[in-house]
TIVOKE-337359 format. One record per residue: x, y, z of N, C-alpha, C, CB in turn; residue in one letter. Coordinates in steps of 0.1 Angstrom, whole numbers, padded with zeros to 4 digits, always signed. Glycine has a CB too. Example, Ala and Ser with C-alpha at 12.3 -4.5 7.8 and 13.67 -1.06 7.14 Angstrom:
BEGIN
+0132-0057+0078+0123-0045+0078+0132-0033+0078+0113-0045+0090A/+0128-0022+0071+0137-0011+0071+0129+0000+0079+0141-0006+0057S/
//
This chain:
BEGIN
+0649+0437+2050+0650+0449+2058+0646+0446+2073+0642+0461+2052X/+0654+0450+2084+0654+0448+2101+0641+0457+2102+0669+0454+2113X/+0632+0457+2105+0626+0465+2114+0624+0471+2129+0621+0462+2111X/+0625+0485+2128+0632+0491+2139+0620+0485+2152+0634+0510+2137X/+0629+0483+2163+0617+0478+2178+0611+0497+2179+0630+0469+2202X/+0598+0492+2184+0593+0506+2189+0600+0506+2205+0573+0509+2188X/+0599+0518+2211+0606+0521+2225+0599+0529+2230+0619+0525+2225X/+0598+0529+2241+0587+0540+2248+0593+0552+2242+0588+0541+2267X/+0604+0561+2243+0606+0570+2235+0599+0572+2220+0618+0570+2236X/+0597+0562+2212+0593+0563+2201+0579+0563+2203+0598+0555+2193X/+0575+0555+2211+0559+0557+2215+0555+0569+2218+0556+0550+2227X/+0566+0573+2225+0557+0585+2233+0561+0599+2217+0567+0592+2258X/+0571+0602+2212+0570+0610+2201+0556+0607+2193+0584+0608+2192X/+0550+0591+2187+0540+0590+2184+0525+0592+2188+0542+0583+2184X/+0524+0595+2199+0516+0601+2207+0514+0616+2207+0520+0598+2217X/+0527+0620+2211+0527+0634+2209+0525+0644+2195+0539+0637+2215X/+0525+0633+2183+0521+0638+2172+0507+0639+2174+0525+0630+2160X/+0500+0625+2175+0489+0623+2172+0478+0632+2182+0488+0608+2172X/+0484+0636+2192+0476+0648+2200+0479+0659+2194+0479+0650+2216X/+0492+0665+2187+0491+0675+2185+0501+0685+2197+0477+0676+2183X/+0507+0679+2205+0513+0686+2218+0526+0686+2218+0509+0679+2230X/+0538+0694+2205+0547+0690+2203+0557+0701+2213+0549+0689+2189X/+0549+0710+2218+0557+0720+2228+0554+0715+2247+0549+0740+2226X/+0545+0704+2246+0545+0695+2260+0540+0703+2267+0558+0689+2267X/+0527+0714+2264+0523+0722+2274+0506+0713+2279+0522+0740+2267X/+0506+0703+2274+0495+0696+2280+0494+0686+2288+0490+0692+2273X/+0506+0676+2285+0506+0667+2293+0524+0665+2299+0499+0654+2284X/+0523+0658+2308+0538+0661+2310+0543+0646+2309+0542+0669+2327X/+0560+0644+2308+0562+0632+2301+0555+0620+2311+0580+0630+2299X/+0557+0619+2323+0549+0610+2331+0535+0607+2324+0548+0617+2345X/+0530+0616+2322+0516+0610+2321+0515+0605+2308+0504+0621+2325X/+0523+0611+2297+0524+0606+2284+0530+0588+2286+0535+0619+2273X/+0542+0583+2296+0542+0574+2300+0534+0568+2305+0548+0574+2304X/+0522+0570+2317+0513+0565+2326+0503+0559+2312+0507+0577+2339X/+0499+0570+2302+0494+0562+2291+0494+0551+2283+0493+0566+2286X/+0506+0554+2281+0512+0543+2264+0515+0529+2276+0534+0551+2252X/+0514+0529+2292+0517+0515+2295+0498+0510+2300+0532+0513+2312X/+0493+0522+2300+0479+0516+2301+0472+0510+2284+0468+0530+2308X/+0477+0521+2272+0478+0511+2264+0481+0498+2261+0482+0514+2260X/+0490+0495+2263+0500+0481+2266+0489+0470+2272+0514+0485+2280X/+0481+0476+2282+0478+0467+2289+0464+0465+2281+0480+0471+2305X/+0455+0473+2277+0443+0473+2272+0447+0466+2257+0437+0488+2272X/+0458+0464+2249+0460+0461+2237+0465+0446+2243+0470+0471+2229X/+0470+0441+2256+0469+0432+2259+0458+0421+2261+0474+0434+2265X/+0452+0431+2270+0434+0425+2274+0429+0423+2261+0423+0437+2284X/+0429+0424+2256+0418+0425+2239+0422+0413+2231+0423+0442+2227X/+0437+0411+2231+0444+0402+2224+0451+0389+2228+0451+0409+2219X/+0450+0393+2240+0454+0382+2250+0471+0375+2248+0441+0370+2247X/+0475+0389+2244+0489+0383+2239+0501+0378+2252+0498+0397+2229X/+0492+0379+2263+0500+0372+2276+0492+0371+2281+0510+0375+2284X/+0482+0356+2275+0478+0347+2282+0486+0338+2290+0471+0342+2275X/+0481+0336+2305+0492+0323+2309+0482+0317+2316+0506+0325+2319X/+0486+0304+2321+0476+0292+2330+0491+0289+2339+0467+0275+2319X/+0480+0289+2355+0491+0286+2364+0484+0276+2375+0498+0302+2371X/+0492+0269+2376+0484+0255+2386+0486+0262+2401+0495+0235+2385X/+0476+0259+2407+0481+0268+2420+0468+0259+2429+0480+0291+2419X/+0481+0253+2442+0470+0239+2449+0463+0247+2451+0472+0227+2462X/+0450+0244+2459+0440+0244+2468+0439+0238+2483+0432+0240+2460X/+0435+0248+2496+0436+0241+2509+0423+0241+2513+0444+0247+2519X/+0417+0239+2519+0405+0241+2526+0407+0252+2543+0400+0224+2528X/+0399+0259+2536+0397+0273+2551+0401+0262+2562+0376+0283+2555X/+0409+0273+2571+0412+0265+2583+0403+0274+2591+0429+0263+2589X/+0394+0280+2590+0385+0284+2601+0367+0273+2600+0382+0304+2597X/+0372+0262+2589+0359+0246+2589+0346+0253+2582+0353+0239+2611X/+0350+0262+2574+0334+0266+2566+0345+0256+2553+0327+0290+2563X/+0329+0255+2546+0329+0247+2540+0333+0251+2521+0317+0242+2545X/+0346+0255+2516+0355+0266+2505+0371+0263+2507+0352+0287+2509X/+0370+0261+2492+0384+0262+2492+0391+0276+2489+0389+0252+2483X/+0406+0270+2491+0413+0285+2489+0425+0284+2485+0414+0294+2504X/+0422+0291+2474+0436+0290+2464+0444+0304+2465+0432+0288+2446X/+0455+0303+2467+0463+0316+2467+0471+0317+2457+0472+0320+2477X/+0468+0327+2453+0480+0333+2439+0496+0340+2444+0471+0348+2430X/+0498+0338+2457+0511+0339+2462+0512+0330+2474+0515+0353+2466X/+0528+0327+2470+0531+0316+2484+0547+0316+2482+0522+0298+2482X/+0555+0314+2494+0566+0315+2499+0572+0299+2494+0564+0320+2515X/+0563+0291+2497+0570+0275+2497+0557+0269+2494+0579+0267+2514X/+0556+0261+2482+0566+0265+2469+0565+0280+2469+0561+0258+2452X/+0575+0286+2459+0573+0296+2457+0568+0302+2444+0582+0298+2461X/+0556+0313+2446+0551+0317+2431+0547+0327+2435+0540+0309+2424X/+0545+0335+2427+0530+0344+2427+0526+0352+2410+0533+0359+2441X/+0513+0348+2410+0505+0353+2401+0498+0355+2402+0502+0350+2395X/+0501+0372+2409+0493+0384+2413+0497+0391+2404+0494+0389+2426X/+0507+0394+2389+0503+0404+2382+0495+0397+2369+0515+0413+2378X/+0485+0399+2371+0473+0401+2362+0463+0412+2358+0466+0395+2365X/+0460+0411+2348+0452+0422+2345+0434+0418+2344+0458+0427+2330X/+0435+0405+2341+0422+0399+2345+0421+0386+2343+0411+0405+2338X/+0414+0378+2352+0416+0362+2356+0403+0361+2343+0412+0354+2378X/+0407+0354+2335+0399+0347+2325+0386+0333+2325+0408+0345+2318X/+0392+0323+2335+0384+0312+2340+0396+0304+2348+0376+0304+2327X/+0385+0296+2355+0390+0286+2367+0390+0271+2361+0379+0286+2383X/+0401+0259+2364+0394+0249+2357+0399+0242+2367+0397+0245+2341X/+0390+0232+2375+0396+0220+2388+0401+0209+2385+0387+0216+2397X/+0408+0207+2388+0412+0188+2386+0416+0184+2403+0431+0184+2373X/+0406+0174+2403+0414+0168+2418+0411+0154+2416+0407+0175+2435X/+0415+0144+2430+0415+0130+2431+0404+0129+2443+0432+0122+2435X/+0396+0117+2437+0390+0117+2448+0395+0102+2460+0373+0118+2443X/+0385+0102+2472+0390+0089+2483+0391+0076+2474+0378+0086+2499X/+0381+0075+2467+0375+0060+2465+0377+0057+2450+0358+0059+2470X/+0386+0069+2439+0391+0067+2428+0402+0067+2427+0388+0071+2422X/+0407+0066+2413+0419+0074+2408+0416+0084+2396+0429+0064+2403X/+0402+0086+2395+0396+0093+2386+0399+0109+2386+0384+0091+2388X/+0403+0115+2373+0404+0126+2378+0399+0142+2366+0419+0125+2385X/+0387+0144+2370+0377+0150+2364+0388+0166+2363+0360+0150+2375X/+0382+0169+2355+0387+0188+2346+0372+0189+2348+0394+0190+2323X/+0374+0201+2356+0359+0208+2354+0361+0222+2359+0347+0201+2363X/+0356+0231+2342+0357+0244+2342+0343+0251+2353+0357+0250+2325X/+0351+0259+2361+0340+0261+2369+0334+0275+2364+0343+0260+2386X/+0322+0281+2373+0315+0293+2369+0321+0300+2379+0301+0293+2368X/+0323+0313+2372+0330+0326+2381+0317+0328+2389+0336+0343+2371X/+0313+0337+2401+0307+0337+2408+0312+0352+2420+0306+0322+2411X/+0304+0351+2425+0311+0367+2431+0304+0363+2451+0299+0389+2418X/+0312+0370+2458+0309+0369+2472+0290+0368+2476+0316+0383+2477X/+0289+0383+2471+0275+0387+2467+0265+0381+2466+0274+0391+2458X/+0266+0373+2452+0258+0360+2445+0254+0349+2455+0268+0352+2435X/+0268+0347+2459+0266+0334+2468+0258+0338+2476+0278+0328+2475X/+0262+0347+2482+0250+0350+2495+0235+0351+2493+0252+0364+2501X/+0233+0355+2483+0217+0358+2474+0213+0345+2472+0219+0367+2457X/+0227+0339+2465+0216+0322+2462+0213+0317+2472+0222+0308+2456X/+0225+0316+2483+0221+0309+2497+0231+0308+2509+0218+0295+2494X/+0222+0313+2520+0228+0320+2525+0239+0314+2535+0220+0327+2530X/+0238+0297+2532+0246+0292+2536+0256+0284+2530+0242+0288+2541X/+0260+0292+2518+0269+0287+2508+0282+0284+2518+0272+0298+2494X/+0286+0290+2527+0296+0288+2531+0299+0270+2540+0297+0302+2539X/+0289+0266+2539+0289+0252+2547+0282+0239+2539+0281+0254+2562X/+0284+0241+2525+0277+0237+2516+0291+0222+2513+0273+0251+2504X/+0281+0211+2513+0293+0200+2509+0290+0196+2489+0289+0182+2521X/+0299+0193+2486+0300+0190+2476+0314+0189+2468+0292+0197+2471X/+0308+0188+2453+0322+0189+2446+0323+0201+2438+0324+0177+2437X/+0335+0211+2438+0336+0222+2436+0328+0229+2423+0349+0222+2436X/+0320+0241+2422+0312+0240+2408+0318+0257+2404+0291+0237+2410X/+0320+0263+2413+0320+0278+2415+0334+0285+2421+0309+0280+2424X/+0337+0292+2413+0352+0303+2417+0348+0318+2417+0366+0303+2404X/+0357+0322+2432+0349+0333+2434+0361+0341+2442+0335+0329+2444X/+0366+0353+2435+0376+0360+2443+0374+0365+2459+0377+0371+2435X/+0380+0366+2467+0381+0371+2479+0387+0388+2481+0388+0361+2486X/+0402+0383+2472+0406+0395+2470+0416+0397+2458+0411+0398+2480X/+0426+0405+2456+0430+0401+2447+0442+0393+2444+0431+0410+2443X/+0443+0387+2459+0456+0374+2461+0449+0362+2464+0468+0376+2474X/+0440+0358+2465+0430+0350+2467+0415+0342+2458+0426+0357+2476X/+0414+0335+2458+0404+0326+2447+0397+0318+2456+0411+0315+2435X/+0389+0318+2460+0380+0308+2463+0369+0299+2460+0377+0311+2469X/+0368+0284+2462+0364+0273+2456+0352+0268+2463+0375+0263+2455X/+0337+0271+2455+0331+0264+2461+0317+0252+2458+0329+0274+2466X/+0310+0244+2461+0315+0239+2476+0324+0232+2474+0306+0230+2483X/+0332+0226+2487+0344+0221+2486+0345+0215+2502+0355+0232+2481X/+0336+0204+2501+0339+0196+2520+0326+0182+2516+0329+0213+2542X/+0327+0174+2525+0322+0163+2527+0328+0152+2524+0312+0162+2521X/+0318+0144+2520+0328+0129+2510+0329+0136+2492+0314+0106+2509X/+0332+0143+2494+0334+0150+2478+0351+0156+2479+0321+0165+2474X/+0354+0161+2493+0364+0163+2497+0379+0159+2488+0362+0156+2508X/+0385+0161+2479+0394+0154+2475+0409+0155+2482+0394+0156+2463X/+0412+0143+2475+0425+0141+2490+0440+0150+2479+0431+0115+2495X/+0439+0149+2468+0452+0162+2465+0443+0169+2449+0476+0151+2460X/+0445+0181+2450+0442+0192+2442+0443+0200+2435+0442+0195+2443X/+0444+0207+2425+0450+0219+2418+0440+0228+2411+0459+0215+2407X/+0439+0243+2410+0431+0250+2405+0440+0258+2391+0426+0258+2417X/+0437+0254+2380+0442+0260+2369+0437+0274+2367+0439+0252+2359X/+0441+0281+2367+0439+0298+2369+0444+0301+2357+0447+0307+2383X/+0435+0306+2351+0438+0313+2328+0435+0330+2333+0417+0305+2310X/+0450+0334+2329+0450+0347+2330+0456+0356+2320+0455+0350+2342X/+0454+0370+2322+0458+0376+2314+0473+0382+2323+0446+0384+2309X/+0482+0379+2319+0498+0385+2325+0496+0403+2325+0513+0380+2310X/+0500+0409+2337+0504+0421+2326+0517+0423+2324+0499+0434+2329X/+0519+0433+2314+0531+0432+2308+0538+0445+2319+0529+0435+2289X/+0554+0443+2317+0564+0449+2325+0564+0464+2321+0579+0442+2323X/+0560+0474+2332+0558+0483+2327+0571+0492+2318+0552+0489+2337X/+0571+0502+2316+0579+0509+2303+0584+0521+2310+0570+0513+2289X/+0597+0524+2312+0599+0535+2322+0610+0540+2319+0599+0533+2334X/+0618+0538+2313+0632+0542+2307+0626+0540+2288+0648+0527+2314X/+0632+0555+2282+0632+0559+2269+0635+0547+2264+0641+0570+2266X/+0648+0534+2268+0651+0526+2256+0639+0515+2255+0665+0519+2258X/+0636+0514+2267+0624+0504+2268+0615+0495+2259+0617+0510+2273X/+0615+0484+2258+0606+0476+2243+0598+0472+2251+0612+0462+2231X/+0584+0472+2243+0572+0465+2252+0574+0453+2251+0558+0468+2248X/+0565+0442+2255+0565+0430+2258+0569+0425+2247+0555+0426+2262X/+0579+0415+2246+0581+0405+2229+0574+0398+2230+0594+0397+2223X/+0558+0396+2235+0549+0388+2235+0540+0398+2225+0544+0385+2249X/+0538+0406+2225+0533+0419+2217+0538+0421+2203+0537+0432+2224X/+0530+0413+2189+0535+0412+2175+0536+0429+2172+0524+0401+2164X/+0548+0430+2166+0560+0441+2161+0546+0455+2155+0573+0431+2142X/+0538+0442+2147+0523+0450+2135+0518+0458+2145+0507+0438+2128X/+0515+0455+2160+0505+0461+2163+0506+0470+2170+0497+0455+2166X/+0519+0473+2177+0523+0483+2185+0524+0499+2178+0536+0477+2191X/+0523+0498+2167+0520+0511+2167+0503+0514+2170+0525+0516+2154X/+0492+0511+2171+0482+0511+2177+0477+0517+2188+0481+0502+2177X/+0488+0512+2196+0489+0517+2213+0488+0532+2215+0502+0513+2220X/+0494+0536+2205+0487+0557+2208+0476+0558+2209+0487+0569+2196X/+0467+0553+2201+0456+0557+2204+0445+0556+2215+0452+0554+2196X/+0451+0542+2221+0444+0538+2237+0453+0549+2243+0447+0519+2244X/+0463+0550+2244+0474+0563+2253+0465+0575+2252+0493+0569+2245X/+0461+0581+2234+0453+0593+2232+0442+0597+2242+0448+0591+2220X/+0437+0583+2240+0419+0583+2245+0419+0581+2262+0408+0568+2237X/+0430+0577+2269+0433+0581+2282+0437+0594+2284+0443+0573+2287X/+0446+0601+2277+0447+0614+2285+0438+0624+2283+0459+0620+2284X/+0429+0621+2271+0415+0633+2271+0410+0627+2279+0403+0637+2258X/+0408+0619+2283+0398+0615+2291+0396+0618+2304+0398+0606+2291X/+0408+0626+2310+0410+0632+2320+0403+0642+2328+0419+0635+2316X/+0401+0650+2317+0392+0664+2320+0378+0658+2314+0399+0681+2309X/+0370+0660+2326+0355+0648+2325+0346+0661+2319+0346+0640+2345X/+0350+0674+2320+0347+0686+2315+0346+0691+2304+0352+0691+2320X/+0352+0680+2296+0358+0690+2287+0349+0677+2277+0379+0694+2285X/+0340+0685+2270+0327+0675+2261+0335+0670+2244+0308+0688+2257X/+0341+0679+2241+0351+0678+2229+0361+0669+2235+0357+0693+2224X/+0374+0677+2239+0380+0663+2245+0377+0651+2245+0381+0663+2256X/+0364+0647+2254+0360+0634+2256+0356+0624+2243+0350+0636+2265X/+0347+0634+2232+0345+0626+2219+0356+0624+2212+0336+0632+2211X/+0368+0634+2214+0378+0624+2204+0381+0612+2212+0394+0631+2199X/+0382+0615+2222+0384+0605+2231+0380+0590+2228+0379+0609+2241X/+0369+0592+2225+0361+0580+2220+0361+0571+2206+0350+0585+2221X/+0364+0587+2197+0369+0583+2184+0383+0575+2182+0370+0596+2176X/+0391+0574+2191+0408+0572+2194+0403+0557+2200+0418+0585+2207X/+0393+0559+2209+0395+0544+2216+0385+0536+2200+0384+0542+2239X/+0379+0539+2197+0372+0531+2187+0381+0527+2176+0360+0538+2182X/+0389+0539+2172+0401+0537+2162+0407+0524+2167+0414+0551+2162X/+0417+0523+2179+0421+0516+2184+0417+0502+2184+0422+0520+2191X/+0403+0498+2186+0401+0487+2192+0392+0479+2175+0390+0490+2210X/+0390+0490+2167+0389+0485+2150+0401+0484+2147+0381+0494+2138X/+0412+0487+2147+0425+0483+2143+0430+0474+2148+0433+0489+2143X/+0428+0472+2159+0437+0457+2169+0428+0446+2167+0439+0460+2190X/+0410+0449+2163+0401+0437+2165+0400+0433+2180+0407+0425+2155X/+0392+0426+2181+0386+0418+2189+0382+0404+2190+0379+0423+2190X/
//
């Protein structure tokens, strides 16, 4: 026996059972949509069902502080892996002058902040790269990264979580990265977003909670 694809239309009828809102005087179809793709994405993050790794070189700041800089968009070559939902880890491989050696080394996430706290001159720090550290959300930065540690060609392996194409038309199928079993699940992360809305409302909010817990014991972790 075929089993039928779910479709945002069928999503969203599933939803609208499971709230109870079959005359639509609560939520309107938009927002019953704005849910079931924030579902999508939270049933993604959890399960990592679009995980990807993307090689993306590394330059060194042309303003001579001492960081590299990896961009997750670029014209030539051309890429970009800017939709993510959350960068998972950094892993470096480069060449150095005086080898052909060429080290994998998962570095530690690290935040602007940090750096500054550890020292306040992280930015002119020579070495070989130990630390990845967003700038923004098109941007990664590598640090230290200057001296005779310098390497002469580069690449920053970036492990991310994809997000998936949102859902906007009734025929719509979620990601075929997303096994068939678990998509019916996704109401309940949809559920526990739209109570969640009214910060007022103390009932609301505990099913709210009961839906996201449903959810995230059914999908695992």
């Amino acid at each position: 026996m075929t089993l039928t694809s779910y479709t945002l239309s069928t999503l969203q009828a599933d939803l609208i059972n499971l709230l109870g809102d079959k005359q639509g005087t609560s939520w309107s179809t938009s927002q019953l949509t704005d849910a079931i793709n924030l579902g999508i994405k939270r049933l993604c993050a959890l399960k990592h069902y679009t995980y990807q790794e993307a090689a993306v070189p590394i330059s060194q700041t042309t303003t001579g502080e001492s960081y590299g800089v990896a961009s997750l968009y670029s014209t030539s070559p051309s890429f970009d892996y800017r939709d993510y939902i959350e960068i998972r880890r950094c892993y470096w491989q480069g060449t150095y002058l005086s080898s052909n050696y060429l080290p994998t080394v998962e570095l530690v996430h690290s935040t602007l902040e940090t750096e500054a706290e550890r020292n306040a001159n992280w930015r002119s720090l020579a070495g070989q790269p130990e630390r990845w550290l967003q700038r923004d959300g098109a941007t990664i930065l590598v640090t230290p990264y200057s001296g005779g540690y310098l390497p002469t060609t580069n690449v920053l392996t970036v492990c991310y979580i994809q997000a998936p194409t949102l859902l906007a038309l009734p025929a719509d199928l979620p990601d075929p990265r997303i096994p068939y079993a678990v998509q019916q699940y996704i109401k309940y992360a949809a559920a526990s977003w739209l109570l969640s809305l009214d910060q007022t409302d103390t009932t609301a909010l505990q099913t709210a909670k009961m839906y996201m817990d449903t959810f995230v014991g059914l999908v695992g972790v």
